[in-house]
Every structure is written in C-alpha cells, then in structure tokens.
Residue, then its C-alpha position, 0 to 999 in steps of 0.5 A: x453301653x447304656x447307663x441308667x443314672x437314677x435319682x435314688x438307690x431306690x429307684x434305680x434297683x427298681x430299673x434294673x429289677x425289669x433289665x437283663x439278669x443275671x447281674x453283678x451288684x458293686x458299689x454305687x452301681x448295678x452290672x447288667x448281663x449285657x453290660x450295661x449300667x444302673x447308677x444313681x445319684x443319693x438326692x444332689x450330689x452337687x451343691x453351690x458353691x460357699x462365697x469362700x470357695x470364689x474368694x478366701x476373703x468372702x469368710x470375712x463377713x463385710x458390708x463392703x463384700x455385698x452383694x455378692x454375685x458369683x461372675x462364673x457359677x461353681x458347683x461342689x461335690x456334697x459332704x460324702x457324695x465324692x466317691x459316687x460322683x468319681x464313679x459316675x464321670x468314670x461311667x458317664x465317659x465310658x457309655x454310649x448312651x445315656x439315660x436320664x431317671x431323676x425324679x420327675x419333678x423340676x429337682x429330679x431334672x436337674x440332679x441329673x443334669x448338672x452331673x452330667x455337665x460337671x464330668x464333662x459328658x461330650x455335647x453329643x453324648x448330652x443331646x443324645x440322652x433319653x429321659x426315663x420318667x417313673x412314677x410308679x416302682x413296680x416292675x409293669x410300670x417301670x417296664x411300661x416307662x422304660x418302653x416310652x422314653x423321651x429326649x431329654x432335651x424336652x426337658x431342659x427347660x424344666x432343669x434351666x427353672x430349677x437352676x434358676x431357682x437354686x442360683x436366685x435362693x443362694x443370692x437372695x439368701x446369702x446375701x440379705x443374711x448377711x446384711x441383717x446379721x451384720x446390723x444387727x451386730x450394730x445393734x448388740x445382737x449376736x445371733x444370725x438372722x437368716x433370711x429366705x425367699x420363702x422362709x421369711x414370707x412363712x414366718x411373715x405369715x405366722x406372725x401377722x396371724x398371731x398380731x392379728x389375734x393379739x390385737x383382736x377385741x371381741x365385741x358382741x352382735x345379735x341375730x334374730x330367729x323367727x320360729x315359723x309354723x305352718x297351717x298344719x302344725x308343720x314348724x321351722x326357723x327362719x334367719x332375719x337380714x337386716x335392711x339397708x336402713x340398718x346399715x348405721x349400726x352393723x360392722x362391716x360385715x353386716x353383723x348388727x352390732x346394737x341389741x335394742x334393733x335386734x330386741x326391737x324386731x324380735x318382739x315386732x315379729x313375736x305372734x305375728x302373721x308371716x307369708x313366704x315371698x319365694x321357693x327356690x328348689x335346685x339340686x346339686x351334685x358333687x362330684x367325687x374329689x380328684x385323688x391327691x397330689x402331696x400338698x392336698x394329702x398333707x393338709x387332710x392327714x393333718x386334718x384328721x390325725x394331727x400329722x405334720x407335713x414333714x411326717x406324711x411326706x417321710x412316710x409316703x417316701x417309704x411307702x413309695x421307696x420300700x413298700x411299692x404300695x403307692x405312686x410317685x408322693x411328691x407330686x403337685x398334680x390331681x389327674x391322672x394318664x387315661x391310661x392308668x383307667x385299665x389298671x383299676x381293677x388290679x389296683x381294687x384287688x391291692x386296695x383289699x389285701x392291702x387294707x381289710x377295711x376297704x374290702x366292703x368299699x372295693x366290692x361296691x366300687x363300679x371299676x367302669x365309671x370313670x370319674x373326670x380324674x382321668x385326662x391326659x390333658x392335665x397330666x405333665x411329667x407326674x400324675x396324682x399319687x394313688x395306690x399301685x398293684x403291689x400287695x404286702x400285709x397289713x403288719x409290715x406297715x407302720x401305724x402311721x403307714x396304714x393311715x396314709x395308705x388308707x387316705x390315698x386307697x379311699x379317694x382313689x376308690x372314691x373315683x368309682x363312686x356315683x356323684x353325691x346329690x343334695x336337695x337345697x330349698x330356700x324360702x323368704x319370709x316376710x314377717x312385720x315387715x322384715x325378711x328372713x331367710x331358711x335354708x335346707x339341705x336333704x341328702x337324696x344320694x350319698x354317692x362317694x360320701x358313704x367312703x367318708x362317712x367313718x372319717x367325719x363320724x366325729x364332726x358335728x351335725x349340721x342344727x339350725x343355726x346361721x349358714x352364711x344369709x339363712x338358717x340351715x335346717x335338714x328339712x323344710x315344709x312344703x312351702x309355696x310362694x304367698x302361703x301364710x304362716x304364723x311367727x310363734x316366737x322371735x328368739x334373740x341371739x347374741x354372739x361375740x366375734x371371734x378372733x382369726x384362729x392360729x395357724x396348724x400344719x393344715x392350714x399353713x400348707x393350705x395357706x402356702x399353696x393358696x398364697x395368693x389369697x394373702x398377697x396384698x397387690x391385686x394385679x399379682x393376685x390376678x396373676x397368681x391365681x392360678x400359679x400360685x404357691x410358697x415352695x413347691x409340693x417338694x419343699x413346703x414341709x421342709x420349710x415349715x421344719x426348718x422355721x422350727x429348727x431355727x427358733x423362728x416357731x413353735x408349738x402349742x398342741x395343734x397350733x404353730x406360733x411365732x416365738x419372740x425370735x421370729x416375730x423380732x426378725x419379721x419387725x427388724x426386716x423390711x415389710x417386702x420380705x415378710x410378704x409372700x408378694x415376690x416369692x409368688x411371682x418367682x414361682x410363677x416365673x420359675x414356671x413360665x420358665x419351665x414352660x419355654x414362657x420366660x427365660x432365665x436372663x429375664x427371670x435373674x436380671x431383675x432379681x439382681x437389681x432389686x437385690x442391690x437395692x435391698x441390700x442398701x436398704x439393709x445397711x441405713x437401719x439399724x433392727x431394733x427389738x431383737x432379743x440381746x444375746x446368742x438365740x439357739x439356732x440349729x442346723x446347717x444353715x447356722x454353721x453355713x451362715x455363721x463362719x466368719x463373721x467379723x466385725x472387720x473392715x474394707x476388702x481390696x478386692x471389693x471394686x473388683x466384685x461390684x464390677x460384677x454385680x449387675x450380671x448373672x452367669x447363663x446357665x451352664x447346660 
C-alpha cells in the first residue's frame, strides 16, 4: 500500500483527485480503489515541547532555571490533531511506501518529516520515501508532479534548516522572555515582555523610525532654476549643481542650505548668455517585471489597495486551496520551470474568462515571446506564483479575490509583452560661470507598461522639478555641444527637509526582505546581500500581526506605529536584540543549511553560547520606563508565556540543568 501524506486536507483531495476511483472518503483520510491511501496533516501536527513537559518545576518562572536547554528534544501532539496523528502512525506502519506531499517550502518538509520519525517509521521505510512536490492543484499539474517524484532524502537538508529553525526560536524566545519578564518584575512591571528573533528586530524597526521622525527638525534649503531658451524661441529648465567651493554652506547631502548663495547665483544668471557643455543621448530599455513570489505580491497589493500582508496571503491561500485559480502563494522565487512556457496559452484562455477586463490584454499578448522569466536554473522546490488553467466565474470571487487574482494575471501577462524603451537626454549648461543640469525622458515604446497604465492612472505626472542632479522635463531641444542659449530667468526654490515617513504594510515587508539595508555592521551587509531577509515569504504577515496582536503596534490610517509599549520593550532590552544584525545571519545560516553549506551543530553551537551570555546580560539590569501595570497582550504566546510565573527562588535541579547548557540535541531524522 502507498500512502500519500499531504500537508493539507486540501492538498491531498487534489491527489487523490488524478489516483484510481472509485474511492472510499473516511475520517482523516481518502481510500483508493487499489488500495492505497491519501492523508494528510492540517499544518504542524507536532509542536515543541513547553519547559514543563521536561521537568514540572520549569512552570515556576526562575532566573535560577535559565537558560533552559532541553538535553533530549520533545515534541507534542497540538491541541486537536491526536486523533489524526493516531491515524497516521496506524497508516505509516501498515504501507509499503511512502510519499512525502508537504508544501514545498523549508516548513512543508519538515511537517512530513517529524511525523514520520514520531510514529516511529522503520529506517528503511523512511530512506525509501519519495517526495511529491505540487505547486499547482489542478489535476494535469498534480498529475504531472505525480510522474516526477524524488527521493525524499534529497531533501533533508531542507527539514534539518527548518529544525534548526524551530529549536533556535523555542530557545531564543523562551528563554530571553523569561529573563526580562522576571526583571521587569523587579522593576514593578507585571506584564510578559516577550522577545523574538525576528519580532523584536521588527518592532526595533518601527521604533527607530518613529524616533527618527520624532526627533526630526526640518530646516529650509534652496535650488535654483535657470529658464533656458534657444535661438528659436524653443524653452526648457535647467537644475544649478552647486560647486566644491559651495561645500562650507550644504548638508551633507549637498543641499544648500543658505539663501543669500542661492539668491546671489539666481540674479548672476537672470538675462545672461548660456552655452551647452554636453549631450549625452542613450536609450533604455526595460524589461518586463518577473511575475511575483509572495513578498513582492503583498508589498504591490498594499501598495495600490491598502491591504495588509496577512490579508493578501488569506486570500491567495483560497485562491489557491478553494478556487485553483493560482499557483502555489507562498512561495519566495520570481522564475518560473521552462516547462511551464507550453501552458501559456491555456493559462491566456483562463486569464480572459477568469477576468473580462484583461481580455483586450490576453488578445495583444505574443504567447511566443519568452521573456528571462523562464529558467530553470532559478527554479528550486517552488516557481513564481501565476495564474493556472482552472476557469471559474467571475462572481464566486471576493472583491478582494478578483484584485489579487488580477494583480497575478497582469504580470504574468506582462511576460508576453515587448520591453518598454525610454529616450534619456541629458545636457549641461554653463551659465555666469555655474553649471546646471537637464534631463528628459520620451517614452518612444511602452511595451509591458500599457498593462499598467490603469493601475498608475492616479500617480502624478512627471513636471519639471529636481530629479536626483537635473531637472526632469517630458522633452528637450535639439541641442548641441557649444550652441548658445539665452537664461530668461533664474527662479529660486525653497524647499524644507523632510522627515523619513512612517512605516505602511508595503514598506515594512520591503524593509523585512531587504533587511540588509538596515543592518549596521558592513561585513554582514556583504554577506546578506543576497540572503537576506526577516522571516521568510511564509512568516513575515504573521509576525507583523502578532506585533499588533500584542500591543507592541498600532495603526493610524496607513501608517504603523510603535505604541508606548513597544517603544518601552525596545528601550528596556539590549540594542543587539532590536537590531535585524543576528536575525539576518541566522537566515542566512539557515540557508546554507538547507544548502548542504553549514550544519546544524555549526549553526546551534554558537547560538547557545551567546544565549548564555544574553541571558547574564538580562539579569545585571533592571528596565526602566516601561508602563506600571498589567499591559493588554492577547493571543497564545501570552498564556504559553505567562503560566507560572513567580517570584520564587532556588531549584534543586538547577545544577543539573546548567550541565546541559552547552550542548544541543542532533537532529532527530
């Protein structure tokens, strides 16, 4: 008997959909006419272990108890899942092979995986299994993935990182909770102040961003404009650049900061001759953006429709799950298998019955043009999130469906679209001795942006302002090198600085999967720069709504603030935790585990040494400015965190557990 362990209910009514029939449904599980099995897991089944399931004593909350560091990992059946982990050791033990279907990601392997070792499949059984990866729950797909199984030992790796992972979170988390919560105790705070490994650096985020723009003092600065015209009557505008001897009165982002210079170079150029220094032409093009992965999808929805992160991932999850309108949501790649390329043109012919208002689109599509989305080189366990071939009215979506659905359509459909291509010209001019610059941009082929063009109807048109070192204008003369011009007019602008601007949902999931633009040592910069990442595609909305969940932030219309909780936790706890500097790095350990790069004793050995010193750094201060009383936290990790604490002393069994401080269990499969 072959038994199919899905990751979802879901998931595994779409294999069984494509296996022989007829078939019997029973509880936790689907019968197949040649008698085999479809089951499935709903999510983790297995949870870690609480500090008192390894000793009684650890419900206590204790200085004396930390760091706590389990010598033998447990694991323990979640609220409500004994009945189908009973099932599934019964079905484990009775197949003869087994086939691993978790969700394709770091999360999805390891569901399987630790079910697997918990019922205690024979070693044999466990080398022999084979790994179904579906990324798409239509019946040709699943039937397709079906056909091109792998071992599933390819894949360990891939669980051992997201064991890691889970082990690290449980002893980062736990353990640093209760350190400050028990100071802060001592300081007449009677809340939990709860501390995560990637919670803590967000909030850290949000906090420093509201500092800085607390703290902000605007202050004026000054541009001038020259208004150019040509012999033939033809005019523009040109930017001033100041020169190195203007250095003593411009911050340090060159903006002048004194009016009288910029007044004085506005009247020295008023009605004076100009003559163009250079032309530089050149022509870009731009190809179309790669279709999404989740991240990038969460920050354009919130973008253009205000949605939170947690809300595009709901709703991907049903088009994905109930609909079959898309591919696999929560995925972190942007490419997609070359293979996927001989579908284009039914997933067009889903596209415009699936949503009327990209007919016109799918029809000026060339489904031959391949754009470099398709590589297989890029493609891991999981490809980009498009639509798939499943066809449905318009009228079982949801609002909020149909925009999600019609975000993924348009930059798939983007693919089959002719790069856009853009005519830059810029010119400098010198004027009473000063240089000034212009710049112009012509749209000769839009290309992929005619897609868009709805979308961004409501953006401001591009004026003739600052861009970057010139004045952005839609066109320019025909100018060439040495040709005189007159200066009309020099036109003085003053302008104030402006403070950074709140985080939204957009900016900070672009600040989480960017995060290496915010750690402050530069050699872990480097290093992040192209692994970096708070969380993964998986995680990152359930973190931002677990900070909101526990008081920690807030909203004002678009904009997510720190409340006074929040901003008292980040002061109360070391800089080291607020910053996203060892989070990044465990992900990009994490990855090079996944990656056969790094092991797991490599990756855990160093995270329980500086956990013991974290923790001795918790207990020689006392945080201050923290609000006095019991602060409305919600959720589960406050009543996980919260049972137990005491203000008792001493544990007989404490020597005992100090022994095992500075070893971590192996993995277990």
């Amino acid at each position: 008997m072959i038994l199919y362990i899905a990751e979802k209910p879901s998931l595994g009514r779409a294999i069984a959909a494509v296996l022989p029939k007829p078939q019997q449904k029973e509880q936790g599980c689907i019968r197949l006419a040649n008698g085999d099995v479809v089951s499935w897991c709903v999510g983790h089944l297995l949870e870690q272990a609480e500090p008192e399931d390894y000793d009684p004593q650890y419900k206590k909350w204790q200085a004396a108890h930390l760091p706590i560091v389990p010598e033998q990992w447990q694991l323990k059946a979640r609220k409500g899942c004994a009945a189908q982990l009973k099932l599934l050791k019964q079905l484990i033990k009775q197949a003869d092979q087994l086939v691993h279907a978790g969700d394709p990601d770091r999360e999805g392997q390891l569901l399987v995986d630790e079910v697997l070792a918990w019922a205690g499949a024979a070693n044999s059984k466990i080398a022999a299994t084979q790994r179904l990866l579906i990324n798409d729950l239509n019946p040709a797909a699943v039937s397709r993935a079906l056909a091109q199984m792998k071992p599933n030992n390819d894949f360990k790796p891939l669980s051992v990182s997201a064991l890691a992972r889970s082990r690290a979170d449980w002893l980062y988390g736990l353990n640093l909770t209760r350190a400050y919560t028990l100071q802060g105790q001592k300081g007449g705070y009677r809340g939990v102040l709860s501390v995560g490994r990637v919670q803590t650096p967000v909030l850290g985020l949000v906090v420093r961003r509201d500092n800085e723009i607390a703290d902000f003092v605007s202050k004026p600065f000054y541009q001038v404009l020259a208004h150019l015209q040509t012999a033939a009557g033809e005019s523009f505008t040109a930017l001033w650049q100041p020169s190195a001897a203007c250095e003593p009165y411009q911050d340090e982002d060159g903006r002048v900061l004194v009016r009288e210079l910029a007044a004085m170079v506005q009247r020295k150029i008023t009605n004076q001759p100009a003559q163009v220094e250079t032309v530089e032409r050149k022509q870009k093009k731009q190809a179309p953006p790669l279709p999404y992965n989740l991240s990038a999808l969460q920050i354009d929805a919130a973008r253009r429709y205000g949605l939170s992160a947690q809300q595009v991932l709901d709703c991907c999850q049903q088009l994905y799950e109930q609909h079959q309108l898309i591919t696999y949501p929560r995925s972190d790649n942007r490419y997609l298998p070359t293979a996927h390329f001989a579908e284009a043109a039914k997933v067009s012919q889903a596209i415009a019955v699936n949503q009327p208002e990209l007919q016109s689109a799918v029809q000026a599509a060339d489904l031959s043009r391949r754009s470099k989305a398709w590589d297989d080189s890029k493609v891991e366990a999981h490809h980009a999130i498009i639509p798939t071939v499943k066809q449905v009215a318009l009228s079982r979506l949801s609002a909020t469906e149909q925009k999600i659905y019609q975000l993924i359509a348009t930059q798939y459909l983007a693919q089959f679209y002719p790069d856009s291509i853009t005519d830059e010209v810029r010119a400098t001019i010198t004027i009473a001795k000063g240089l000034f610059k212009a710049l112009a941009n012509t749209e000769r082929v839009a290309g992929w942006k005619q897609l868009f063009r709805k979308e961004d109807a409501n953006k401001p048109n591009a004026v003739v302002e600052d861009h970057a070192d010139a004045a952005l204008q839609t066109s320019l003369p025909a100018l060439t090198v040495g040709q005189t011009l007159h200066c009309l007019q020099g036109e003085l602008i003053e302008k104030q600085t402006q403070p950074p601007k709140h985080f939204t949902d957009a900016t900070l999931l672009a600040a989480m999967t960017g995060i290496a633009r915010y750690v402050t040592d530069p050699v872990i910069r480097k290093v992040l720069k192209d692994t970096d990442g708070l969380g993964t595609e998986a995680t990152r909305a359930g973190i931002i709504e677990l900070l909101f969940k526990r008081g920690y932030l807030q909203r004002q219309g678009k904009q997510i603030l720190a409340t006074a909780t929040g901003k008292a936790l980040i002061a109360a706890l070391p800089a080291s935790a607020g910053l996203p500097d060892m989070t990044a790095q465990w992900e990009a350990a994490l990855t090079a585990i996944s990656q056969r790069q790094q092991s797991y004793q490599q990756f855990m050995t160093p995270l329980l040494a500086s956990l013991q010193q974290m923790i001795m750094q918790a207990g020689q201060a006392i945080p201050t400015g923290l609000p006095q009383g019991q602060p409305a936290t919600a959720g589960r990790a406050k009543r996980r965190f919260t049972k137990g604490v005491t203000k008792s002393k001493g544990y007989t069994k404490a020597a005992t557990v100090r022994q095992n401080r500075a070893r971590a269990a192996k993995p277990t499969h």
